[in-house]
TORKOL-4160 file (C-alpha; in steps of 0.2 Angstrom, whole numbers, padded with zeros to 4 digits, m for minus):
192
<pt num="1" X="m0166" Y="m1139" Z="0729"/>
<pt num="2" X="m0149" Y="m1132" Z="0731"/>
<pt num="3" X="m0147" Y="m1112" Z="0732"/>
<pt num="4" X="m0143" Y="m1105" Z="0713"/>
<pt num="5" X="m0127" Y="m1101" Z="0709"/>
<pt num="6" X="m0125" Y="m1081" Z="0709"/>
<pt num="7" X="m0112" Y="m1083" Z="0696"/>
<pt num="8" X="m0125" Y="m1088" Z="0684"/>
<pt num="9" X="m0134" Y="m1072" Z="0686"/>
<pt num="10" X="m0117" Y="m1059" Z="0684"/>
<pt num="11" X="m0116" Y="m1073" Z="0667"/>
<pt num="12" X="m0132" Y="m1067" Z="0661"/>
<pt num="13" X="m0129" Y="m1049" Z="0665"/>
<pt num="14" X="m0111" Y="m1051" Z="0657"/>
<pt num="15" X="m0123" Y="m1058" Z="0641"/>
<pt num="16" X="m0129" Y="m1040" Z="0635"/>
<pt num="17" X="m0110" Y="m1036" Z="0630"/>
<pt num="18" X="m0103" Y="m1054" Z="0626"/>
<pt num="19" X="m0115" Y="m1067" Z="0622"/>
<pt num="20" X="m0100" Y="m1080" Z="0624"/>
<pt num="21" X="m0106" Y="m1076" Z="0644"/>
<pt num="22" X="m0119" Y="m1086" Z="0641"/>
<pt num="23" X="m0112" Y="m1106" Z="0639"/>
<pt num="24" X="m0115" Y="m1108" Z="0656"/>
<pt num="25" X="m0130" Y="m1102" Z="0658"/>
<pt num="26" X="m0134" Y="m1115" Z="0644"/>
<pt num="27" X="m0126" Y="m1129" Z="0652"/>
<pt num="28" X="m0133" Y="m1128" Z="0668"/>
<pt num="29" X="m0151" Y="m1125" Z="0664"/>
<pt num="30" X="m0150" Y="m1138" Z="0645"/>
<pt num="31" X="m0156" Y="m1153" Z="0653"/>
<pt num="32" X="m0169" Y="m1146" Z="0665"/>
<pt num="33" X="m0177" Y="m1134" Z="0651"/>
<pt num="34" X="m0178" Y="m1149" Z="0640"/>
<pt num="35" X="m0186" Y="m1162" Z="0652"/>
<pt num="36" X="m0200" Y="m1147" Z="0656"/>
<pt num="37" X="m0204" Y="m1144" Z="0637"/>
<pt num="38" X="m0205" Y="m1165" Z="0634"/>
<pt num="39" X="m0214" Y="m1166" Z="0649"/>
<pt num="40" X="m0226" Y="m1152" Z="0644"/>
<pt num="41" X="m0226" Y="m1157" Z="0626"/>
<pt num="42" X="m0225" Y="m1176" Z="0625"/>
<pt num="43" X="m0215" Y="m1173" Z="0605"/>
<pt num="44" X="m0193" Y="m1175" Z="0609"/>
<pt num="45" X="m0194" Y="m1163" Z="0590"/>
<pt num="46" X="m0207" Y="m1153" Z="0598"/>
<pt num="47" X="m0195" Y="m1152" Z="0613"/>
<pt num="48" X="m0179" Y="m1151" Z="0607"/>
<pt num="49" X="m0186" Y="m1134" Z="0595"/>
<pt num="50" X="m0197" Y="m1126" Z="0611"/>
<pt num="51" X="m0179" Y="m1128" Z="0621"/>
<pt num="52" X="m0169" Y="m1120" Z="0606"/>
<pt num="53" X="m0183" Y="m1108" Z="0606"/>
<pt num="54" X="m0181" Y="m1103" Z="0627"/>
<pt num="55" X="m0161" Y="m1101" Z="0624"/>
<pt num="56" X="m0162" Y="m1091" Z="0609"/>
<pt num="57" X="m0175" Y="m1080" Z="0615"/>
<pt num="58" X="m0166" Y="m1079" Z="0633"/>
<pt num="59" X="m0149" Y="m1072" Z="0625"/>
<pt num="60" X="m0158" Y="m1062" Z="0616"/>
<pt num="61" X="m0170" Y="m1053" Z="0629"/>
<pt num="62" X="m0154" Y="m1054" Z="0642"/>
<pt num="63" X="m0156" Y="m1036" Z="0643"/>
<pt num="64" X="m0171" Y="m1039" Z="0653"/>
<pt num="65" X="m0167" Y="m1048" Z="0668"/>
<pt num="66" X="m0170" Y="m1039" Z="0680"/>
<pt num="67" X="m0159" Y="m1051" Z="0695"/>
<pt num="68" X="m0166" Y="m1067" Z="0703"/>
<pt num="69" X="m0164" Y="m1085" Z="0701"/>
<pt num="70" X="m0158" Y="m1089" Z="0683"/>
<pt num="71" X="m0169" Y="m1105" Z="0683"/>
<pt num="72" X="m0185" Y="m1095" Z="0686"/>
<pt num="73" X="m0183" Y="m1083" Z="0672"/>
<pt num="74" X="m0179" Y="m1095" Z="0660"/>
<pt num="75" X="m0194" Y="m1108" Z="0666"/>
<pt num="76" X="m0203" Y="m1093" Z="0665"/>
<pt num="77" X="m0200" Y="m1092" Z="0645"/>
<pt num="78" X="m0201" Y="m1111" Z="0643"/>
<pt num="79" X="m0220" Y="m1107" Z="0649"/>
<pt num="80" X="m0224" Y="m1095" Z="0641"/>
<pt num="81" X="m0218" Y="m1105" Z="0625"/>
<pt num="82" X="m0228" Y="m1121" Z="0631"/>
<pt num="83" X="m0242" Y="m1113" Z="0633"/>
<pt num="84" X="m0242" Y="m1104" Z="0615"/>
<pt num="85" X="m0238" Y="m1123" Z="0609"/>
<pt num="86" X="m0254" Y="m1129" Z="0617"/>
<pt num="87" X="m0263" Y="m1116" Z="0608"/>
<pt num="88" X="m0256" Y="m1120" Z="0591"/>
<pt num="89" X="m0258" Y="m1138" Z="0595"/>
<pt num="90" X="m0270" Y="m1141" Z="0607"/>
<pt num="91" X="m0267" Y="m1159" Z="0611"/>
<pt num="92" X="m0279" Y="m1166" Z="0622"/>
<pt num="93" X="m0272" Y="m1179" Z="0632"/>
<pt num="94" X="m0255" Y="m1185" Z="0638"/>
<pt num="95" X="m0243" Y="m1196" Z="0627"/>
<pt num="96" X="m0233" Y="m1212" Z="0634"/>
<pt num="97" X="m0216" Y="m1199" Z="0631"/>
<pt num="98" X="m0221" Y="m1186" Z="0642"/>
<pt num="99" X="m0216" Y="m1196" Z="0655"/>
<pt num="100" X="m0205" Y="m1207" Z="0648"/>
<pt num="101" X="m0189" Y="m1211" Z="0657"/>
<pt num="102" X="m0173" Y="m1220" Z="0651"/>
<pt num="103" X="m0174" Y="m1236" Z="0655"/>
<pt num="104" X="m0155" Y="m1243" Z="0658"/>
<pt num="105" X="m0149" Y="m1258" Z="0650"/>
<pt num="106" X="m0148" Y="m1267" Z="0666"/>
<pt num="107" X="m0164" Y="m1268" Z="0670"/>
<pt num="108" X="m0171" Y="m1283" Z="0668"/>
<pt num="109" X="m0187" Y="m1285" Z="0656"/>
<pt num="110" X="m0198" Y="m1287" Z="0671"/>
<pt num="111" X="m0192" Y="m1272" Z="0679"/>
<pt num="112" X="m0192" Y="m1265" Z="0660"/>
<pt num="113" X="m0212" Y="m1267" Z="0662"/>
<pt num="114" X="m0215" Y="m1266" Z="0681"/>
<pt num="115" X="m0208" Y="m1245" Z="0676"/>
<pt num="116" X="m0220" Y="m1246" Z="0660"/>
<pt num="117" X="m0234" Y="m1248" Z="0670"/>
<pt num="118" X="m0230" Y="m1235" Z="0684"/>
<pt num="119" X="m0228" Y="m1224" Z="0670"/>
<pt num="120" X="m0243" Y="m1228" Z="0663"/>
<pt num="121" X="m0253" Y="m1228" Z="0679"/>
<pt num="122" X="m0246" Y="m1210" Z="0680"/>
<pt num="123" X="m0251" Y="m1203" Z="0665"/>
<pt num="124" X="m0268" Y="m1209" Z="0666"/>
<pt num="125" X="m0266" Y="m1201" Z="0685"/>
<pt num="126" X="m0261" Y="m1183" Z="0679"/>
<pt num="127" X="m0271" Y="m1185" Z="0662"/>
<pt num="128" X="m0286" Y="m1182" Z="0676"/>
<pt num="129" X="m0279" Y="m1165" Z="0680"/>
<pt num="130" X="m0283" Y="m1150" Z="0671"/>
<pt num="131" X="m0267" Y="m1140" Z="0663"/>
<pt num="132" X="m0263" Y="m1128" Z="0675"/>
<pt num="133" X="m0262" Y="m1142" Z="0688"/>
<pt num="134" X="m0251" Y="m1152" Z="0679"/>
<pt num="135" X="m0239" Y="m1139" Z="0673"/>
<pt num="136" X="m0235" Y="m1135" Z="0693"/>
<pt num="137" X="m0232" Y="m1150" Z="0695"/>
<pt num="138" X="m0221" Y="m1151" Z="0681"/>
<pt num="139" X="m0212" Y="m1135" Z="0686"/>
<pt num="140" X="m0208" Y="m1143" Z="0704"/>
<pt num="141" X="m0204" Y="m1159" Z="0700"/>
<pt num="142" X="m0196" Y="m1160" Z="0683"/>
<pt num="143" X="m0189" Y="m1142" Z="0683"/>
<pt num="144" X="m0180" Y="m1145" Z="0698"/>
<pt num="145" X="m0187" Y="m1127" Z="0705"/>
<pt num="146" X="m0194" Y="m1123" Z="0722"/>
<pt num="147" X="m0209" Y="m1115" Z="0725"/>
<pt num="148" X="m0203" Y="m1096" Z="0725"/>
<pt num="149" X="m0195" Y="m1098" Z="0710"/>
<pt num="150" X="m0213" Y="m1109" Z="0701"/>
<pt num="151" X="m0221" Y="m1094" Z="0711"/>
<pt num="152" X="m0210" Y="m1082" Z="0697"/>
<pt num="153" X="m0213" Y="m1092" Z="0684"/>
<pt num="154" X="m0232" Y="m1093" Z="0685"/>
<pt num="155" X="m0235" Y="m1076" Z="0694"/>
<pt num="156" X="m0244" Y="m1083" Z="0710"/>
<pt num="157" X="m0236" Y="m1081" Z="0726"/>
<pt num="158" X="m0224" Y="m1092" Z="0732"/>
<pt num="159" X="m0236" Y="m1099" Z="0748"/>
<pt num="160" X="m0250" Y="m1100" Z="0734"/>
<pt num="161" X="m0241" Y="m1112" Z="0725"/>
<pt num="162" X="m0237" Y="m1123" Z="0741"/>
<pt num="163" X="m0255" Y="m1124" Z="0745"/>
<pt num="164" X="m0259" Y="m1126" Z="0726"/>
<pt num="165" X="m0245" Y="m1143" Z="0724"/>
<pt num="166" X="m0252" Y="m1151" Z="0741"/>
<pt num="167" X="m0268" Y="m1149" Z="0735"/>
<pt num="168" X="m0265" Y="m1158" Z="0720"/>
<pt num="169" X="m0257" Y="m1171" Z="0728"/>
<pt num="170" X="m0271" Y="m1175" Z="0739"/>
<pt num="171" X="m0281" Y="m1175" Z="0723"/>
<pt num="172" X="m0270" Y="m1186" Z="0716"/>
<pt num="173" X="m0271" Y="m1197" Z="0733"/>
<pt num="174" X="m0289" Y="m1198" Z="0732"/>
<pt num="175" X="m0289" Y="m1201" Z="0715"/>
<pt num="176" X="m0277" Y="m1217" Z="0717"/>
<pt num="177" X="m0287" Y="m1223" Z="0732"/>
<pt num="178" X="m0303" Y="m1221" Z="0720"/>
<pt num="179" X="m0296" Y="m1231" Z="0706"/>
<pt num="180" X="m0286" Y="m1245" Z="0717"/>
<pt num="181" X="m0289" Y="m1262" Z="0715"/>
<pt num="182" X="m0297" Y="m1270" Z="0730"/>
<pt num="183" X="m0288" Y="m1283" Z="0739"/>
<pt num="184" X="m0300" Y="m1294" Z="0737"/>
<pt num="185" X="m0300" Y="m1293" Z="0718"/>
<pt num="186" X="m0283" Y="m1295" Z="0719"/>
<pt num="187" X="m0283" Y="m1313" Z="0729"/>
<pt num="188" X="m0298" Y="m1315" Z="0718"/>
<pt num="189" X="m0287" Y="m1317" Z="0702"/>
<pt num="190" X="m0269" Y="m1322" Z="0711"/>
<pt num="191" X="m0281" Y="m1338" Z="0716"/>
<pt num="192" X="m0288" Y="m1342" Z="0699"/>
């Protein structure tokens, strides 16, 4: 992940005596706050209000950055209002959307379904993990952020969090192997 840009913090400082200091703050962080929250919450509503909900409670708290990456604090918010959704909510189990990506009109309809049933052999991977597993992954991958700034966001050490994310890769390895079809079966059907 590229370094932050350190005009993004002096924005955010700027905020506590101009909000307007604070469009690019928004602008850089829009999209990467909203995939999290989907991601986390699997509803685009749900999403869209919990993102309104980070940027509003950002500008207002600006006063309390206390310097950083940008993108940590404001994933740190997103968290901490996913995890008050859960306990509202508590769903129990990942929906299609929550890894839903935009399919392009190019694609073909085979390739349409081929990424449907990656997606859904995903979902059913990372449904096997318990919360806190998933939402680092989340962080990493979907919120861009590196392991310092997930570290920030979650309050573990950054070296933590890189042991913790191989670890559940190799979870999610083993769990793959565990549920791959064997080759046999697969002869076994291409010959019938």
């Amino acid at each position: 992940m590229p370094h932050e840009d350190p005009t993004l913090a002096e924005a955010l400082r700027a905020c506590q005596h101009d909000m307007t200091a604070f469009e690019p703050i928004y602008e850089a962080f829009v999209d990467r706050i909203y995939t999290y929250c989907l991601h986390r919450v699997g509803s685009t509503t749900d999403a869209e209000d919990i993102t309104s909900q980070v940027f509003a409670r950002a500008m207002d708290k600006c006063h309390t950055f206390r310097g950083g990456h940008v993108g940590a604090w404001l994933f740190r918010i997103a968290y901490h209002l996913t995890v008050d959704y859960y306990r509202k909510k508590r769903p129990t189990s990942l929906t299609p959307t929550q890894l839903s990506v935009l399919t392009s009109p190019e694609q073909s309809p085979l390739e349409v379904v081929m990424q449907q049933e990656r997606k859904h052999y995903l979902e059913n991977l990372l449904a096997q993990l318990d919360d806190d597993k998933r939402n680092l992954l989340l962080l990493s991958i979907t919120g861009n952020l590196t392991a310092v700034e997930v570290g920030k966001v979650v309050g573990k050490r950054a070296n933590t969090v890189r042991v913790e994310l191989h670890r559940i890769i190799q979870q999610l390895r083993r769990i793959a192997i565990l549920n791959a079809p064997l080759k046999s079966d697969t002869l076994d059907k291409e010959t019938s």
